[in-house]
PLY file of the C-alpha trace (Angstrom):
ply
format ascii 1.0
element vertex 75
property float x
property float y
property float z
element edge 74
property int vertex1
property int vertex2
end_header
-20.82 36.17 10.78
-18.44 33.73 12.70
-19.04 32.34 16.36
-16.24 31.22 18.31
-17.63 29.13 21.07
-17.20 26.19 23.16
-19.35 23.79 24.57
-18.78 24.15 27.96
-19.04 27.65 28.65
-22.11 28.80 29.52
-21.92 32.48 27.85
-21.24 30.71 24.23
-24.49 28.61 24.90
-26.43 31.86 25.46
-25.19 33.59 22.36
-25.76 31.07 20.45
-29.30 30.80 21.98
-29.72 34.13 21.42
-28.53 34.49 17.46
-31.18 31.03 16.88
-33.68 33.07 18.26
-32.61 35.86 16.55
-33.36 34.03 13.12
-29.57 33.69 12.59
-28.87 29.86 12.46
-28.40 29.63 8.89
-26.24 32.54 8.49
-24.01 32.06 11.51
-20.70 30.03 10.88
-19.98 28.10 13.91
-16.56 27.84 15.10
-16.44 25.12 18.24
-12.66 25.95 19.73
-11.12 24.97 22.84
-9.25 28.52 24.62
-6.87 26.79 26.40
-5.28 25.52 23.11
-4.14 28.78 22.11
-6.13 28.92 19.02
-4.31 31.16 16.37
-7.86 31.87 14.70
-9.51 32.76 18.38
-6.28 34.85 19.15
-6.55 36.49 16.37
-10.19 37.59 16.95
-9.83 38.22 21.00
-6.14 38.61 22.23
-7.95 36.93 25.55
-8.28 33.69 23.93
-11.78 33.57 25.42
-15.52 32.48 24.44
-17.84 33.79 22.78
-16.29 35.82 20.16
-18.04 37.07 17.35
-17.13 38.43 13.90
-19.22 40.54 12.20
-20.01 40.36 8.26
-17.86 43.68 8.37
-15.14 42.12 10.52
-15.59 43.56 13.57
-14.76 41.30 16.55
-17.14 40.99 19.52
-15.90 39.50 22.55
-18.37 40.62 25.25
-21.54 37.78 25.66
-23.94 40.64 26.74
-22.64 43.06 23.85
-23.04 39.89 21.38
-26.30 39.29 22.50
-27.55 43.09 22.09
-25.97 43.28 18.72
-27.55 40.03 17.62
-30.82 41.81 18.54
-30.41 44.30 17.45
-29.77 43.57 14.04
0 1
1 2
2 3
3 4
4 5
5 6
6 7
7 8
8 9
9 10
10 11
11 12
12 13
13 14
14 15
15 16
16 17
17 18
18 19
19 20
20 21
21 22
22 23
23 24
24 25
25 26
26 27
27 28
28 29
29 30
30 31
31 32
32 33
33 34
34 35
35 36
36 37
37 38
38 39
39 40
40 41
41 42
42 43
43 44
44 45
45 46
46 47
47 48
48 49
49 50
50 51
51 52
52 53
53 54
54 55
55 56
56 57
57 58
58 59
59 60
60 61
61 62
62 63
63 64
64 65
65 66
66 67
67 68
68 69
69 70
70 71
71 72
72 73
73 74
């Protein structure tokens, strides 16, 4: 899985909280971005050029901290 996050906002720091918790750290590929840059990877994963995004191991793009967090869970 992929994690688009940043270090300021406060919703990446709880997903990536979360999927450490989870048990996920070694699996997770982080990737720190800055939104206002226009990212072409982060656009192409969430059209809204925001943070968190995840990508699922079947490429599904998740772009919602509280859906990210209950998936992480829930896996």
């Amino acid at each position: 899985m992929k994690l688009y996050l940043n270090k300021t906002s406060p919703y990446a720091r709880l997903v990536h909280v979360t999927a450490l918790e989870a048990g996920f750290g070694s699996s997770l590929e982080l990737i720190w971005t800055e939104p206002w840059d226009d990212n072409a990877n982060l656009l192409a994963v969430n059209p809204l050029s925001k943070v968190p995004a995840l990508v699922t191991d079947s490429g599904i793009p998740l772009i919602e901290s509280g859906l990210i967090c209950q998936h992480l869970v829930l896996l």
